[in-house]
Backbone as numpy.savetxt, mean C-alpha at the origin, in Angstrom:
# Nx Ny Nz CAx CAy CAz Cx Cy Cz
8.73 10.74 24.75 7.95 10.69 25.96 6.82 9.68 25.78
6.57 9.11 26.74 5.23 7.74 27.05 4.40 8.33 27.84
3.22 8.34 27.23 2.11 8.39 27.86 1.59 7.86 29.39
1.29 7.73 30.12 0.68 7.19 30.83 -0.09 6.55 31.05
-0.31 5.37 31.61 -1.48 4.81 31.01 -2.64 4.79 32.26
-4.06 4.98 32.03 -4.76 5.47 32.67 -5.71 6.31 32.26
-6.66 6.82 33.14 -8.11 7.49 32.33 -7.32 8.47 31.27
-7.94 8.11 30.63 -7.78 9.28 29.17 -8.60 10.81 29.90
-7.59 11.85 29.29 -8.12 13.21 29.41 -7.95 14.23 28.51
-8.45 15.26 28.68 -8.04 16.63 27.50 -6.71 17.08 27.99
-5.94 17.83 27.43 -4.82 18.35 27.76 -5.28 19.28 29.21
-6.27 19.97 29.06 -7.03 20.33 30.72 -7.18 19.73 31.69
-6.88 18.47 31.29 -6.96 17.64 32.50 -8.85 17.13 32.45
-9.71 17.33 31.71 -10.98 16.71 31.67 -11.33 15.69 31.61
-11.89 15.11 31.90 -11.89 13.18 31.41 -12.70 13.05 30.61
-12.44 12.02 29.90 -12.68 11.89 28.31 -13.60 10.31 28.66
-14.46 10.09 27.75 -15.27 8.84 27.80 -14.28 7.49 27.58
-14.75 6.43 28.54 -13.83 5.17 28.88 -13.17 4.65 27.33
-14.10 5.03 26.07 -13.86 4.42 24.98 -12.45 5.30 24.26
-12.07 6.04 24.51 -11.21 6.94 24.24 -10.05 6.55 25.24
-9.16 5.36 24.39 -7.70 4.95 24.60 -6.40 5.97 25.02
-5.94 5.93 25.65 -4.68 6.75 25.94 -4.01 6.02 24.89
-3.19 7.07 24.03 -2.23 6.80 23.23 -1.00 7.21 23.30
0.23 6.17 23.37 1.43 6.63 23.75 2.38 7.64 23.09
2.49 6.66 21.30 2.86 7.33 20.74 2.23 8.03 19.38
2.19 8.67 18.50 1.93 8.65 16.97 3.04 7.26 16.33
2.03 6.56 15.51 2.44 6.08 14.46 2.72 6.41 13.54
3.60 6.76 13.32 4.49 7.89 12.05 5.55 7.17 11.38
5.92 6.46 9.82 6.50 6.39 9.43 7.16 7.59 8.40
8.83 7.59 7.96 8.57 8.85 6.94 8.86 7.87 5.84
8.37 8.89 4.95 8.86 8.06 3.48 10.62 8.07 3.04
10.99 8.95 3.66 12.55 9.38 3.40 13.31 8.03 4.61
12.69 7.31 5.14 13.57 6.50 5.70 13.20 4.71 5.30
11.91 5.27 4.63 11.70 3.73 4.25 12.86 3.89 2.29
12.89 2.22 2.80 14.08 2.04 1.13 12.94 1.64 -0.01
13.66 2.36 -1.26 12.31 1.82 -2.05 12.86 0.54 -2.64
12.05 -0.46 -2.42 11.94 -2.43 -2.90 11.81 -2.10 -4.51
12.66 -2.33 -5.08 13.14 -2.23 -6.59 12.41 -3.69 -6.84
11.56 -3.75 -7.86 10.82 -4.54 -8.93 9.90 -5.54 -7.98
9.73 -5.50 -6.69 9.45 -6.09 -5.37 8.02 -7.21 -6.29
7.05 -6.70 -6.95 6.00 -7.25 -7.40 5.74 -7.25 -9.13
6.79 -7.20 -9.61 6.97 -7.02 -10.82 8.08 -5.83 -11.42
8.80 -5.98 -12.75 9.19 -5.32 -13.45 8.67 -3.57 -13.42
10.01 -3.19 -12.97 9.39 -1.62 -12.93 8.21 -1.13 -12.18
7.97 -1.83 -11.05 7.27 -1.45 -9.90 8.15 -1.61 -8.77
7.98 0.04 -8.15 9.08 -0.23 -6.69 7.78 0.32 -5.78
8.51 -0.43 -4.64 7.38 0.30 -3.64 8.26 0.51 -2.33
7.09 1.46 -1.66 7.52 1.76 -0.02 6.59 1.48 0.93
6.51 0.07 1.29 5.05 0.28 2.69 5.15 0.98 3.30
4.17 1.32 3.46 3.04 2.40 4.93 3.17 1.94 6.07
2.05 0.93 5.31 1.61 -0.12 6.54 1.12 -1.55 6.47
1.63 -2.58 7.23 1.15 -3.48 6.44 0.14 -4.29 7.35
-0.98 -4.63 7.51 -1.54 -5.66 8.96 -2.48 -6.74 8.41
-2.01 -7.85 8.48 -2.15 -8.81 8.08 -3.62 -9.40 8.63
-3.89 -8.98 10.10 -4.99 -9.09 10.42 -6.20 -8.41 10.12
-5.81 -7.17 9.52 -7.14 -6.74 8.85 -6.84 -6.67 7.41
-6.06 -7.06 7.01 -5.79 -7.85 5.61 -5.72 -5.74 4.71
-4.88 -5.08 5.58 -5.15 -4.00 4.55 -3.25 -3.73 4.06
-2.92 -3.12 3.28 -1.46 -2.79 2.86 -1.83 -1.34 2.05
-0.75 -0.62 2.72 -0.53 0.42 1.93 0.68 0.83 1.88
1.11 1.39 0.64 2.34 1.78 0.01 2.06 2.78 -1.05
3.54 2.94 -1.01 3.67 4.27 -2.29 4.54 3.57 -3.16
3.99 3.68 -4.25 4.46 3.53 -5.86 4.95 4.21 -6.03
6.28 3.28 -7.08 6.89 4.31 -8.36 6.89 3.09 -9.40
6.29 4.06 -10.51 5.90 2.72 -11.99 6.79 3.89 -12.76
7.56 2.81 -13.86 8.50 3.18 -14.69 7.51 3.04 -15.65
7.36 3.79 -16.77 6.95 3.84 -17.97 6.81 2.39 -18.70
5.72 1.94 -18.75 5.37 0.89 -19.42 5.62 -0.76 -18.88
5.39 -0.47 -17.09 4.79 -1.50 -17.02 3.76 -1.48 -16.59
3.46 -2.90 -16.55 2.15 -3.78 -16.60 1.66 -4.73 -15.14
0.41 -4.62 -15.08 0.02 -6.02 -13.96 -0.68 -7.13 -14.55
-0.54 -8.16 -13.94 -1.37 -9.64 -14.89 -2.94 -8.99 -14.75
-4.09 -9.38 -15.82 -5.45 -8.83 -15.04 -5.46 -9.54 -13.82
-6.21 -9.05 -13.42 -6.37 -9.16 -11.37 -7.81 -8.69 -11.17
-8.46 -9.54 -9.99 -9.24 -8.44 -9.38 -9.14 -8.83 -7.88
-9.87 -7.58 -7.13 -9.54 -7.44 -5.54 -10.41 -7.90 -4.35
-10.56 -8.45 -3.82 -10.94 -9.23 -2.45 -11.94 -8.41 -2.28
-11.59 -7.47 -1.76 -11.79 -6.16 -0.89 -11.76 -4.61 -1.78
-11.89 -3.87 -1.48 -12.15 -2.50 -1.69 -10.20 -1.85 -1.83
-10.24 -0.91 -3.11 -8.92 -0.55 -3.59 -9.47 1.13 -3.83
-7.99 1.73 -2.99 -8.05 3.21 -3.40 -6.81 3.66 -3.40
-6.40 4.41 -4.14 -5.53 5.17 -5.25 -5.60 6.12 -5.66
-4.46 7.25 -4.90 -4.34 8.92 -5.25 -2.88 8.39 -6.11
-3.14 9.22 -7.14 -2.08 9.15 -8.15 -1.39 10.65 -8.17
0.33 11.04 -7.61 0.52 11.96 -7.13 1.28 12.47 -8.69
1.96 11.32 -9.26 2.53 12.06 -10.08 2.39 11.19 -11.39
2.58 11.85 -12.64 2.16 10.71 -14.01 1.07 10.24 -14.62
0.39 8.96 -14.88 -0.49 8.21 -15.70 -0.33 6.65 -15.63
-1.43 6.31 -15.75 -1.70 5.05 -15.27 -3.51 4.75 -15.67
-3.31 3.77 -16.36 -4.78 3.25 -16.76 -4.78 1.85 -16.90
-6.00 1.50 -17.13 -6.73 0.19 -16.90 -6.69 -0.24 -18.38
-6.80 -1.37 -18.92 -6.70 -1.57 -20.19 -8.23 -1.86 -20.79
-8.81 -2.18 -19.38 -10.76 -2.37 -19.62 -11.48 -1.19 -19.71
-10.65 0.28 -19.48 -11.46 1.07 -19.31 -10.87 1.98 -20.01
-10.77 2.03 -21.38 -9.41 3.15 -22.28 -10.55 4.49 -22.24
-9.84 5.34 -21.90 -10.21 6.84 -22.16 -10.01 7.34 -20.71
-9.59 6.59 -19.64 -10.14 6.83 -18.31 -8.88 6.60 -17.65
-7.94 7.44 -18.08 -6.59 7.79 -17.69 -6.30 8.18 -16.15
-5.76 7.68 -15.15 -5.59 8.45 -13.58 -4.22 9.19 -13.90
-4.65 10.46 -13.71 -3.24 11.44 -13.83 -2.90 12.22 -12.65
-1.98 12.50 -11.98 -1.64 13.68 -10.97 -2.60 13.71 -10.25
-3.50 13.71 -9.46 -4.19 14.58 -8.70 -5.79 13.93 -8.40
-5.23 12.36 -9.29 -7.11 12.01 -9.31 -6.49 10.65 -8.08
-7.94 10.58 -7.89 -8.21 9.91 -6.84 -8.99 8.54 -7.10
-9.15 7.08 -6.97 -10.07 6.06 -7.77 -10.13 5.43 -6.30
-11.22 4.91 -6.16 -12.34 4.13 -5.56 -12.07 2.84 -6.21
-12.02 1.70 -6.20 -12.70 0.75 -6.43 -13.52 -0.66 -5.29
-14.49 -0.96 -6.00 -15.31 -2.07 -4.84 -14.86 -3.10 -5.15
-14.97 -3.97 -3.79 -14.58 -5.09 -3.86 -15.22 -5.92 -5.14
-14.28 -6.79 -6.24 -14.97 -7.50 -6.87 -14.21 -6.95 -8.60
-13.23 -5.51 -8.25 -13.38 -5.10 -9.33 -12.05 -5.74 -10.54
-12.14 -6.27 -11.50 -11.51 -6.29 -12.44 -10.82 -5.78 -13.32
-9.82 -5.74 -13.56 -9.12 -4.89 -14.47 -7.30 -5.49 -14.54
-6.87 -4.72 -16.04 -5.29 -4.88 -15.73 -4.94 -3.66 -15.68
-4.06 -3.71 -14.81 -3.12 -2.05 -14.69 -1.76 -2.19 -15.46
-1.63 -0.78 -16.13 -0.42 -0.55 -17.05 0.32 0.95 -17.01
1.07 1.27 -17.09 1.56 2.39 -17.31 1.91 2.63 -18.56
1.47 3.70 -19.44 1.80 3.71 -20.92 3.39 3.80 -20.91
3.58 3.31 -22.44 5.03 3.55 -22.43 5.57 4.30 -23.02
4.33 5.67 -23.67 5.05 6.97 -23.57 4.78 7.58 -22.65
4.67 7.59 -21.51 4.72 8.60 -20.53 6.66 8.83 -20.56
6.38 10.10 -20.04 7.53 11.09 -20.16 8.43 10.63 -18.61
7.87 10.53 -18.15 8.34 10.48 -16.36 7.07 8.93 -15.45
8.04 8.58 -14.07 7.59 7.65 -14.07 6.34 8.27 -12.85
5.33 6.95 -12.86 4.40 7.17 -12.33 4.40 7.21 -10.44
3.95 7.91 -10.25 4.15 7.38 -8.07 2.25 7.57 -7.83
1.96 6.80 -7.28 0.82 6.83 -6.79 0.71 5.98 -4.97
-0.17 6.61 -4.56 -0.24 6.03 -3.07 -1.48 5.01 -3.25
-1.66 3.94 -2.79 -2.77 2.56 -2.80 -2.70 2.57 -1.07
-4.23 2.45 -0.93 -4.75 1.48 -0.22 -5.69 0.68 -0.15
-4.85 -0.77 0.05 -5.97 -1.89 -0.41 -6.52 -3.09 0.58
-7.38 -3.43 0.76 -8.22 -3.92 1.65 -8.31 -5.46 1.10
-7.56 -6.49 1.70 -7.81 -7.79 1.27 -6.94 -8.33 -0.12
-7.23 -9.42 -0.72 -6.33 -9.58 -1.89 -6.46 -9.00 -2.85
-5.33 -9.44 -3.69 -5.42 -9.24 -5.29 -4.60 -10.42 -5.86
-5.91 -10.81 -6.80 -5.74 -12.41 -7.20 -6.14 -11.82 -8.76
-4.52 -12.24 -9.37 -3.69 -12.35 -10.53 -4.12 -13.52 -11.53
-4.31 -13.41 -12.90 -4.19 -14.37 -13.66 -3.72 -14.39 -14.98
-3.24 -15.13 -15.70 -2.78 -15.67 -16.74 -3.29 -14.92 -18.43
-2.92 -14.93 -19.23 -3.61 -14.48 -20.37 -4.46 -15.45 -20.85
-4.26 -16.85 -20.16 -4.98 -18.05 -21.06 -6.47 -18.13 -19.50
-6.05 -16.85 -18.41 -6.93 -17.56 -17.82 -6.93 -18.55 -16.39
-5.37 -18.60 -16.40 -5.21 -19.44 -15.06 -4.69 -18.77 -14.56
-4.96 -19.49 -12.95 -4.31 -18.48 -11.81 -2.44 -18.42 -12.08
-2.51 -17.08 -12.02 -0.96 -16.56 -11.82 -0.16 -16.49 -10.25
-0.86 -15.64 -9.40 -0.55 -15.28 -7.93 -1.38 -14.76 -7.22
-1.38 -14.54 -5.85 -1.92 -13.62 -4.88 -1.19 -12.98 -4.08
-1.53 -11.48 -3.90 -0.62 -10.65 -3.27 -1.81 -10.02 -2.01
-1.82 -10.28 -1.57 -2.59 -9.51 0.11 -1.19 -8.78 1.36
-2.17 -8.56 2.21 -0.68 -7.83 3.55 0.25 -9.06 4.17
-0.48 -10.52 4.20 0.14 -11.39 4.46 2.09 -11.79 3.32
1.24 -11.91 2.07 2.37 -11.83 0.99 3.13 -10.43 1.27
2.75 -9.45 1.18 3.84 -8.20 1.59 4.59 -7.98 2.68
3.63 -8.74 3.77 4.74 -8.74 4.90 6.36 -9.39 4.84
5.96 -10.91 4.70 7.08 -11.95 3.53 7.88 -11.01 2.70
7.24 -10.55 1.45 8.29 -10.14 0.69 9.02 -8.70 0.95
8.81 -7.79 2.05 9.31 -6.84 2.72 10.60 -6.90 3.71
9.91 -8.37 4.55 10.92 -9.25 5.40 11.97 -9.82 4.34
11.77 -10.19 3.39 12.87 -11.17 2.40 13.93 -9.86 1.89
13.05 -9.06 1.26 13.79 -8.00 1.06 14.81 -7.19 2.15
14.42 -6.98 2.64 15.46 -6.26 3.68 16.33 -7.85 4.32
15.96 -9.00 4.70 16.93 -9.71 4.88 17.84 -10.08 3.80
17.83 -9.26 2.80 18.05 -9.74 1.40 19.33 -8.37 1.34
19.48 -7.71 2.31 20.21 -6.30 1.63 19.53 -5.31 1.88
18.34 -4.64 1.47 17.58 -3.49 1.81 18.15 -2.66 2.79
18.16 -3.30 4.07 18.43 -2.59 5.28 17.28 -2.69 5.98
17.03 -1.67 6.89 15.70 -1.78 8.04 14.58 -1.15 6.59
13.30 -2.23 6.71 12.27 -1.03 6.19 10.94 -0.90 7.13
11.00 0.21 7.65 10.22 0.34 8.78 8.73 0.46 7.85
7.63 -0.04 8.61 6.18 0.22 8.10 5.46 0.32 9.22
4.33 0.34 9.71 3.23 0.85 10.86 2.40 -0.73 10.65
2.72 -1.22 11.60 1.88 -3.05 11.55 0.53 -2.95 11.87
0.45 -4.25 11.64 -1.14 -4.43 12.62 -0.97 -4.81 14.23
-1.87 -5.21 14.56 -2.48 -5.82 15.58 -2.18 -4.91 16.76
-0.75 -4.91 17.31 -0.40 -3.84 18.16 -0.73 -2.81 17.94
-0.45 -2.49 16.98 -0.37 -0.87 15.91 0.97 -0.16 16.55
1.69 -0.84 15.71 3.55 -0.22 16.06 3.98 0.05 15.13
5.14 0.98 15.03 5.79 0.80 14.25 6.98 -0.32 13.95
6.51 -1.10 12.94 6.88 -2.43 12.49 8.66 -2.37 11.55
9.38 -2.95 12.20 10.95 -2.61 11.27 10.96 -4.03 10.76
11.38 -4.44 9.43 12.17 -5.86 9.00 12.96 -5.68 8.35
């Protein structure tokens, strides 16, 4: 069913202030219909976008890290947050300060670090990210490696599914739809 479009109200029929949009539908992706992108940004990282909107430069997805991999050090544009649902996962700048099951990390724009998954963990890691702007990759000697922002994920989501995947639906920007490639 579609909304109507027109003064916004309470289900009572009350009218609601002009700033309060009629909304047609929920933006609802499930995770059971998005495909998970096997090694999409590296070795033993799969992911499932959320959402990806290029115009406010944010991407979110759900992880699955296989035991013992790695990211080039990196740091982020913008502001990075990360509920880690299942496993371990740490920073190599910050040893003792393990994200396991149930923790939650903040980071501010600016922050540095490499991400790794140990390679004795028992089972692989899934964590949910959302990240705000880039993440600019570099070298062990120091030079730039890559950049990955919502612009690059959009691309490599689109490549992927034109690649075989099938449909992978995510929640876009600008419109705010649900986005299929």
């Amino acid at each position: 069913m579609t909304a109507t479009i027109g003064p916004a109200t309470t289900t009572s029929g009350a009218p609601l202030p002009v700033v309060a949009l009629p909304q047609g539908e929920l933006l609802t992706v499930n995770i059971e219909q998005i495909p998970e992108l096997k090694d999409l940004v590296g070795p033993g990282i799969h992911i499932q976008p959320l959402r990806i909107d290029p115009e406010r430069g944010e991407w979110v997805f759900l992880s699955r890290l296989a035991p013992g991999c790695e990211l080039p050090l990196h740091y982020h544009t913008g502001t990075a947050q990360v509920w880690t649902i299942q496993g371990r996962w740490e920073y190599k700048e910050y040893p003792g300060q393990a994200q396991t099951a149930g923790s939650y990390l903040y980071e501010p724009g600016g922050s540095v670090h490499t991400f790794f998954t140990p390679a004795d963990n028992t089972e692989d890691t899934i964590a949910l990210a959302w990240i705000e702007g880039a993440q600019v990759s570099f070298n062990e000697d120091g030079t730039f490696h890559s950049v990955m922002d919502a612009v690059t994920l959009h691309f490599l989501v689109a490549m992927a599914a034109a690649a075989g995947a099938g449909p992978v639906p995510y929640i876009g920007g600008g419109s705010a739809t649900v986005t299929e490639a």
